[in-house]
Steps between C-alpha positions, in 0.01 A plus 500: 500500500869355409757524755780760449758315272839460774765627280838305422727714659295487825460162474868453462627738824258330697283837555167441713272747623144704518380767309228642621296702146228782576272481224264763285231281403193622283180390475535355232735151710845679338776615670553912371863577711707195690722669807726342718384564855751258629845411357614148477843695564614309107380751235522212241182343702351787587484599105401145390196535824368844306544346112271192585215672718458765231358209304306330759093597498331513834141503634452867562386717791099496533283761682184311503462343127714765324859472446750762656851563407698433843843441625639147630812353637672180352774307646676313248767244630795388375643198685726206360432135518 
């Protein structure tokens, strides 16, 4: 899965920090609703966090072989080099 693009601004003001992203995911590996559990306390990254994990696909929830819908959290981190 890509990495949340950093935007400009934030990259600019020097803005670091964690959001932490509770995630719908279905059965099917994609993401159905992207909420922010955790603020990175920057709206601008928190926003950019939510845009790119609503395109990610992950390996869904399994209750033996079948697939489940289930909830998971994601820390995405935004930190300067």
């Amino acid at each position: 899965n890509p990495a949340p693009e950093y935007p400009a601004f934030a990259q600019r003001r020097g803005w670091e920090g964690t959001v932490l992203l509770r995630v719908h995911v279905l059965a099917t590996g994609l993401p159905s609703e992207v909420q922010v559990q955790k603020t990175s306390g920057r709206e601008l990254l928190d926003e950019a966090a939510v845009r790119a994990v609503k395109r990610w696909t992950f390996v869904p929830a399994k209750q033996g072989e079948v697939a489940r819908d289930g909830w998971v959290s994601v820390p995405i981190d935004f930190k300067l080099n």
